[in-house]
VEXFI-445824 format. One line per field, with one value per residue (C-alpha): residue number from 1; chain; x negated, y negated, z. Coordinates in steps of 0.001 Angstrom, whole numbers. Layout:
<pts>
nr: [NUM  ...]
kette: [A  ...]
east: [X  ...]
north: [Y  ...]
up: [Z  ...]
</pts>
This chain:
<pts>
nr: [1  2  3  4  5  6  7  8  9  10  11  12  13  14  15  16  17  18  19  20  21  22  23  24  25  26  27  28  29  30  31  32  33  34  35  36  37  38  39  40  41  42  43  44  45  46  47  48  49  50  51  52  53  54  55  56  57  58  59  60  61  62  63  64  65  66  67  68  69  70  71  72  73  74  75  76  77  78  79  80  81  82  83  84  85  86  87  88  89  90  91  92  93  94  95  96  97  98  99  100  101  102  103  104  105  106  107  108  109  110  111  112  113  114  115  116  117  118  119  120  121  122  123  124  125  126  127  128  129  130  131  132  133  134  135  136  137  138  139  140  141  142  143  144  145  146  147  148  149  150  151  152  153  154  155  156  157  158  159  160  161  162  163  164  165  166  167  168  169  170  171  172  173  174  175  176  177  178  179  180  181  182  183  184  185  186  187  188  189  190  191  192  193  194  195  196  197  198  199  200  201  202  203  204  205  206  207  208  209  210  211  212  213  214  215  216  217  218  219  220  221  222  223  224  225  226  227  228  229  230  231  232  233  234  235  236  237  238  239  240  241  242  243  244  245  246  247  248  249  250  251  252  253  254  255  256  257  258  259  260  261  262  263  264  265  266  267  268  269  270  271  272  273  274  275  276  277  278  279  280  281  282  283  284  285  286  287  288  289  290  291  292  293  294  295  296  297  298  299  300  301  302  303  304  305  306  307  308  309  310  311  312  313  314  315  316  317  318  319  320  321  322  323  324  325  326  327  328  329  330  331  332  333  334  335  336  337  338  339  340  341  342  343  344  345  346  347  348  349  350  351  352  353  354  355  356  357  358  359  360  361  362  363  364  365  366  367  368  369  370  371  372  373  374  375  376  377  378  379  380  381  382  383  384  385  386  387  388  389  390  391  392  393  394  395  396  397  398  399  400  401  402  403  404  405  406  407  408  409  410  411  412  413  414  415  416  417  418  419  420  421  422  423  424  425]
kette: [A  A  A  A  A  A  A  A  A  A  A  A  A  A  A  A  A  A  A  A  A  A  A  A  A  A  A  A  A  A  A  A  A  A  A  A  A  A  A  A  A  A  A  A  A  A  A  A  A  A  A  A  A  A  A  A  A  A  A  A  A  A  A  A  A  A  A  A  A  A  A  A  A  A  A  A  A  A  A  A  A  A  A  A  A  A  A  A  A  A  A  A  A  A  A  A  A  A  A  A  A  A  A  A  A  A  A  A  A  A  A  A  A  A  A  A  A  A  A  A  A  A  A  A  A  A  A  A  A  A  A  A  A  A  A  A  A  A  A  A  A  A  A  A  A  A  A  A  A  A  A  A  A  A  A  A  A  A  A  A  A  A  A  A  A  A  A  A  A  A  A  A  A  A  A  A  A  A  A  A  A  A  A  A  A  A  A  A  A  A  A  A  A  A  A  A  A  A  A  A  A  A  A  A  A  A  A  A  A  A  A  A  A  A  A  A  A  A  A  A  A  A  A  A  A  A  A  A  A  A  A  A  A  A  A  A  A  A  A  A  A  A  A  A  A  A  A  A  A  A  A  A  A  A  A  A  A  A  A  A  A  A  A  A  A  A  A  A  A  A  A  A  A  A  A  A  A  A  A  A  A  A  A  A  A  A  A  A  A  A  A  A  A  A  A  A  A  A  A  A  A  A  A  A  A  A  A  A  A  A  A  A  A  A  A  A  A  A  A  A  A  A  A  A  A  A  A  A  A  A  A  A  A  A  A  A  A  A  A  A  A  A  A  A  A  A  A  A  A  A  A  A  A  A  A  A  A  A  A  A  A  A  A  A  A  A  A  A  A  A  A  A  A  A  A  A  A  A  A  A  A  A  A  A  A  A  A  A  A  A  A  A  A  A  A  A  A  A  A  A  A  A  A  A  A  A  A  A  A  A  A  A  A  A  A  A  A  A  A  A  A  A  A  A  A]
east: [-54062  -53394  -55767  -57134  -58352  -60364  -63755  -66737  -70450  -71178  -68933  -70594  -72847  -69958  -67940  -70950  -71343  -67929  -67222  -65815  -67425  -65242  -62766  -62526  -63749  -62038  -60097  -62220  -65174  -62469  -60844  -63610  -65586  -68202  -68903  -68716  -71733  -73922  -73293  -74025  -77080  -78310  -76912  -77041  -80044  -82440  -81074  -81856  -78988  -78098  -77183  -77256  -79083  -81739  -79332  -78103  -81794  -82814  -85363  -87894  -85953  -82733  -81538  -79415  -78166  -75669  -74485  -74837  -73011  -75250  -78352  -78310  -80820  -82492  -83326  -85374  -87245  -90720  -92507  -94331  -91403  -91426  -88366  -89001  -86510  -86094  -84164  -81800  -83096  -85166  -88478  -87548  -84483  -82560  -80086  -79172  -81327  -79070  -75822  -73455  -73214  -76223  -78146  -81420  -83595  -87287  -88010  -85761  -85150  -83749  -80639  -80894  -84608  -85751  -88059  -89689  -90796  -91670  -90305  -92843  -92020  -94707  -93617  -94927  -93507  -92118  -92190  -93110  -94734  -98003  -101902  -102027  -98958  -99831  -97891  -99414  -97772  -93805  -93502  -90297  -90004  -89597  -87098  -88330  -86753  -87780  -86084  -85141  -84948  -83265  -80953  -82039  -82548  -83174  -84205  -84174  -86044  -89433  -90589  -88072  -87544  -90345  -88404  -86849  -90358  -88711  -85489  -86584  -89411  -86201  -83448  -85965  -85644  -82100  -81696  -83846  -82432  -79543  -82261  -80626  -83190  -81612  -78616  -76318  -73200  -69950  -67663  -67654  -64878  -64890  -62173  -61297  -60329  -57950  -59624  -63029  -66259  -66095  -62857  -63966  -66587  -64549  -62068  -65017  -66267  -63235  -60996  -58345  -55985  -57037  -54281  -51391  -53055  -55017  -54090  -56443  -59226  -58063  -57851  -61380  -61946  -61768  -58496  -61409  -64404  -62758  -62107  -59522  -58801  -59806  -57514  -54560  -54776  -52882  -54790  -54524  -56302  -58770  -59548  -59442  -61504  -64457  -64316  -64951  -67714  -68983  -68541  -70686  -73318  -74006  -73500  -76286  -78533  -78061  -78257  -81340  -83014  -82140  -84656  -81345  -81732  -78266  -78715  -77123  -79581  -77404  -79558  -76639  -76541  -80157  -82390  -82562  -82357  -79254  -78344  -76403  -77021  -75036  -74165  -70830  -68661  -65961  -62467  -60394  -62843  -65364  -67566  -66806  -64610  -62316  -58096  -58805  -61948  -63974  -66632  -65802  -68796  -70413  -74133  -75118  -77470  -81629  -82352  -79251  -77763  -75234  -72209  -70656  -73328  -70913  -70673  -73907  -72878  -75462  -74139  -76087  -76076  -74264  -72851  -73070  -71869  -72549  -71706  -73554  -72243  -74299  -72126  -71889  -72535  -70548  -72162  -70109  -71566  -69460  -70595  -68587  -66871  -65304  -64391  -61404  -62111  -64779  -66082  -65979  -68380  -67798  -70281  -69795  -73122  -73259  -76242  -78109  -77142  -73897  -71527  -67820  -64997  -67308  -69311  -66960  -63442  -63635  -59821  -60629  -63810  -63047  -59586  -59661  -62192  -60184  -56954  -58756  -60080  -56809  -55269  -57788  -57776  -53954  -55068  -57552  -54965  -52500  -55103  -56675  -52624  -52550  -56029  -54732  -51605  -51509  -50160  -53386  -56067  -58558  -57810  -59509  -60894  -60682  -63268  -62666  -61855  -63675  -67267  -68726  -66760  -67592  -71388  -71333  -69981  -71865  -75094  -73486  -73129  -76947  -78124  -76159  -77114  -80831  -80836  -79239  -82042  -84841  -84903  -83560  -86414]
north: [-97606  -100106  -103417  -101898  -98925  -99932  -99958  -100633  -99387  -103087  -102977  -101105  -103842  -106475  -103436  -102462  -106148  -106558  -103662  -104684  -102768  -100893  -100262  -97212  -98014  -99502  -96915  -96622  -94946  -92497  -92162  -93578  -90990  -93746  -93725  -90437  -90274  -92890  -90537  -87401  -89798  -91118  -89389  -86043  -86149  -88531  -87344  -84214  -81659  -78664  -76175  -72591  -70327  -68127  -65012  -65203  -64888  -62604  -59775  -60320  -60866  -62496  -65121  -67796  -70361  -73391  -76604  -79758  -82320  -82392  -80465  -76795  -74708  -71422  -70743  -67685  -65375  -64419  -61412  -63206  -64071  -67878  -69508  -71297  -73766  -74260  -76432  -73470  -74291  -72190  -73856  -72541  -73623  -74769  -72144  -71465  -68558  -67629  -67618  -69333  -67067  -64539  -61619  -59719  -59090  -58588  -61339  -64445  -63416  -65857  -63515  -65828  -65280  -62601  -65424  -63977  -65791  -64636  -65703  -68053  -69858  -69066  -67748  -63839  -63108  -64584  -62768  -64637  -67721  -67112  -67213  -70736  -70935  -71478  -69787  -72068  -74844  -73383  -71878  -73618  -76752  -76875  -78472  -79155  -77123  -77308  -74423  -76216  -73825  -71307  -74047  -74485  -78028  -79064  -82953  -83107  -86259  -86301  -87780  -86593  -88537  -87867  -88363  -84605  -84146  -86208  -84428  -80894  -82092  -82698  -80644  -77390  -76995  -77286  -74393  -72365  -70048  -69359  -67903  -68465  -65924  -63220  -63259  -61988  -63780  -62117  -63945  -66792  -68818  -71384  -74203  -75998  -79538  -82331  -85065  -87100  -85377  -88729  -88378  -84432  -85381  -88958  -86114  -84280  -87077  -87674  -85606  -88246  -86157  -83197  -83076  -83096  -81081  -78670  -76264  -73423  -75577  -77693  -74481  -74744  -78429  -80659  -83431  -86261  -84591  -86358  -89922  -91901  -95497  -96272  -98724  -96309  -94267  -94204  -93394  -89418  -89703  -92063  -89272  -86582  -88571  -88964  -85389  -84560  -86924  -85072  -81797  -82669  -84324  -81564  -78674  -81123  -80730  -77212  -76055  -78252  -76221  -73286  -74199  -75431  -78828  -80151  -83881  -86121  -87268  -89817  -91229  -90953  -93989  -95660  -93041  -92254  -88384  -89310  -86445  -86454  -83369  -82763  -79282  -80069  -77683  -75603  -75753  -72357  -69632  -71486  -69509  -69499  -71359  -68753  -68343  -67531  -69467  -66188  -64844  -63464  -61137  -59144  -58804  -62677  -64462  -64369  -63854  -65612  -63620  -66096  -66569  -70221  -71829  -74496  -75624  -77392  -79675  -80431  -83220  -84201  -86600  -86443  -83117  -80366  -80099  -76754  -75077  -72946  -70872  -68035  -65288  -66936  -69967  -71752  -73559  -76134  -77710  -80001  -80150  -82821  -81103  -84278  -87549  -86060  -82609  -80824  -77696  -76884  -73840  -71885  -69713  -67256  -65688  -63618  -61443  -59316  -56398  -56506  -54192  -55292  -53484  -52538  -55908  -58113  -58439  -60403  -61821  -62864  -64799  -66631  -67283  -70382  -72453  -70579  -71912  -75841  -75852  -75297  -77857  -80395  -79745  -80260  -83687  -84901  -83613  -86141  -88774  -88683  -89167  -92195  -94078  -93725  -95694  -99550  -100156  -98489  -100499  -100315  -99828  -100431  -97305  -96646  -98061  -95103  -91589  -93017  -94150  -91279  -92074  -95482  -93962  -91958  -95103  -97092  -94788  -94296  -97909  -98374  -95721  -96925  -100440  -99287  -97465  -100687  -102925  -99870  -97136  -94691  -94722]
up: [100411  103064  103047  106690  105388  102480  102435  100225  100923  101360  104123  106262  107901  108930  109978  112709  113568  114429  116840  119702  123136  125319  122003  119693  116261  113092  110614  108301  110376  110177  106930  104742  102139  102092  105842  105610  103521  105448  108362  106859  105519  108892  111951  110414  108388  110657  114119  116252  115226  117563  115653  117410  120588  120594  119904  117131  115683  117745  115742  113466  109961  111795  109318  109936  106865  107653  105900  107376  105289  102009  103981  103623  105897  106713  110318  110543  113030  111794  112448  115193  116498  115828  114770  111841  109457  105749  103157  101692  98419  96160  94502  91018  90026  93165  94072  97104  99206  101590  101616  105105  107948  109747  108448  109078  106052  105185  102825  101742  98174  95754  94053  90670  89817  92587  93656  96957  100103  103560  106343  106802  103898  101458  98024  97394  94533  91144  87648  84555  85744  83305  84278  85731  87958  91646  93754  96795  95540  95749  99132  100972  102267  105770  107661  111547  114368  118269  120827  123524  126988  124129  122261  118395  117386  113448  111746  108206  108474  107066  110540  113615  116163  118649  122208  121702  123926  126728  126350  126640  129142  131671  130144  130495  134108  134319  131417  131949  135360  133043  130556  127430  125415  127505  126582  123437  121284  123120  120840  118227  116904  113929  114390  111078  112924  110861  112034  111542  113410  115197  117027  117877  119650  121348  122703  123747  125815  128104  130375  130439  128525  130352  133250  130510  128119  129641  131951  131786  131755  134684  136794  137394  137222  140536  139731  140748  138704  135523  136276  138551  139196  142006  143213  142187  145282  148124  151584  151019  147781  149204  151352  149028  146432  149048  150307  146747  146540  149729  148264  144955  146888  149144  146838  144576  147344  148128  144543  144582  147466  145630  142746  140570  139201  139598  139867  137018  134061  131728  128416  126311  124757  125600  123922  119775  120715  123653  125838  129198  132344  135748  137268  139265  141246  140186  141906  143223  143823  142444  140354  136761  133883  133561  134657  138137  138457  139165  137789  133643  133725  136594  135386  136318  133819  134858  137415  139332  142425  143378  142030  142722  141193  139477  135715  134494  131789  128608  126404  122950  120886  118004  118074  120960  124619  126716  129983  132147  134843  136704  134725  130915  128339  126329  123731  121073  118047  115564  112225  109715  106125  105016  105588  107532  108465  110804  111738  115857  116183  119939  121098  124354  125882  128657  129986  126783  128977  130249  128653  127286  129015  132261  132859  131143  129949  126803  126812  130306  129294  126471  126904  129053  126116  123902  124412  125245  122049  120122  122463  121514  118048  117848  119747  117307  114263  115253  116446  112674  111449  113426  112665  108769  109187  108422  112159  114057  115563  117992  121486  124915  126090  130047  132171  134539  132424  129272  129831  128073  125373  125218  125282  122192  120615  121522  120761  116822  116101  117616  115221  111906  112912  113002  109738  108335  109700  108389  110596  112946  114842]
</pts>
């Protein structure tokens, strides 16, 4: 292995010392196993980690079970419709409840043992335990999950960090017209990505590559909504880059009077639970993220009558981004497999009601994320090739296209630094 890309865990600590701001990060944040598990250890398992919507536990009995690095976990709708959260694990002998995916059932029943427990976590049920076993003392463990506006947050830290109050104290407002519980999972797509959860969610972060990459997305994207240099433009662009500026401040202010928050909230990097908000508008017809920038599905979310109500944008910290439009949602979670690998997990929602092939066209809706998504997984592919190679190291990012990039940096080597010094907190 090249000298560059070894590491030791003792490593760690001069590696976070020595990152240099305004420059991507050293390989082996990368490429190393051992990183790896100190993320898994503190962003993922002390950090607020978005992991699905309202929908897809819908009913009473609606199961959902993930992995999350070494953290396995049960997210489940009671019969009084709470959503509660477990550790997948069961109090006997440790196998796993539930297996990956969504189901509905009536109780979570351990298949090696039959061990029985409600979906409120207390253990009913388990055969052969003798007079003085207590069944009190084996219900599940509970992982902690807040709903955010309809957006499913877990911590598997034993205390969470408590500013997800502050978060969904200003993020509410802005989600809630689009009325996430309403709606219902059109389509969902899995992307196995070559390349680092890191660099997924750097790519994320930036539209820099977006003009030469992208050109479904950028059918509905303004060519000054993601980044320019300023002093690059002639007098036309000048002009064109403050009529845009116009254009988002009064649509801001007219979305505003319309009960819409709109304006931009940015605590992506200056808050433990780091999130980033801004509803901007959407270029051509201007009403949804789809090919012809109309709308992909008739029946609007809510209670929304209006169509060009631009994309609100919903970035988290360390691992989701959204948009809402008044006709659908797209929500995006990354979750890490291995040093080198992640999972991208899509989700389309549009109105619980509207009806596929007379409300909505599903080719038509998910085809424009559908197609960015492959792009920028072919992007991160060959940007995880490069970081392994003896020749790579870190480069400036742009002070222009690449400030949010620079954020979610910047936020990750302020968490790892703080669990090094005794704390995420």
């Amino acid at each position: 292995m090249p000298d560059d890309l070894r590491f030791t865990p003792d490593s760690l600590p001069s590696l976070l010392a020595r990152r240099k701001p305004g420059y991507t990060l050293e390989a082996p944040f990368y490429t190393s196993p051992d990183i790896l598990d100190a993320d898994i250890e503190t962003i993922f398992g002390k950090h607020w980690i978005y992991v699905g919507v309202e929908p897809d536990i819908a009913e009473p009995g609606d199961v959902m079970a993930l992995q999350i690095g070494r953290f396995s976990a049960i997210v489940v709708r009671g019969d009084d419709m709470d959503i509660r959260a477990f550790h997948n694990v069961c109090r006997h002998r440790g196998a796993r409840i539930v297996p990956e995916g969504k189901r509905s059932v009536g109780n979570l029943v351990c298949p090696y043992h039959m061990w029985t427990y409600s979906t409120e976590g207390p253990l009913l049920h388990a055969d052969h335990m003798g007079a003085d076993f207590d069944p009190s003392c084996h219900g599940l463990k509970p992982v902690h999950v807040r709903n955010v506006a309809g957006l499913i947050f877990l911590c598997f830290a034993d205390e969470p960090p408590a500013d997800i109050e502050d978060m969904a104290r200003e993020m509410t407002p802005y989600l809630t017209p689009h009325a996430i519980p309403d709606t219902k999972i059109a389509f969902e797509m899995d992307i196995i990505e070559r390349g680092n959860w890191k660099l997924v969610m750097e790519n994320n972060r930036e539209c820099y590559h977006c003009a030469g990459s992208h050109p479904e997305l950028t059918a509905s994207i303004f060519e000054f909504g993601f980044g320019f240099a300023p002093e690059s433009l002639d007098e036309d662009g000048q002009k064109a880059a403050e009529e845009y500026n116009c254009l988002v401040n009064n649509n801001t202010a007219e979305w505003e009077a319309r009960g819409l928050p709109s304006r931009e909230i940015d605590h992506l990097d200056d808050r433990v639970t780091g999130f980033r908000t801004q509803r901007l508008p959407i270029s051509g017809a201007g009403e949804s993220e789809t090919p012809d920038t109309r709308v992909a599905c008739t029946k609007l979310l809510g209670e929304l009558t209006e169509r060009k109500l631009g994309a609100l944008s919903f970035w988290t910290q360390p691992n989701s981004w959204h948009h809402f439009m008044s006709d659908h949602i797209v929500t995006f979670a990354v979750f890490p497999i291995d040093a080198e690998t992640a999972l991208l997990r899509t989700k389309w929602l549009v109105h619980k009601d509207a009806r596929e092939g007379i409300d909505y066209d599903l080719d038509h809706l998910k085809s424009v994320w559908e197609a960015t998504n492959q792009q920028d997984s072919d992007l991160v592919g060959i940007t995880q090739q490069g970081v392994r190679t003896p020749a790579y190291q870190p480069g400036p990012y742009s002070p222009y296209t690449e400030m949010l990039v620079e954020k979610f940096s910047n936020w990750y080597i302020s968490r790892m630094k703080a669990a090094q010094q005794g704390g995420a907190q």
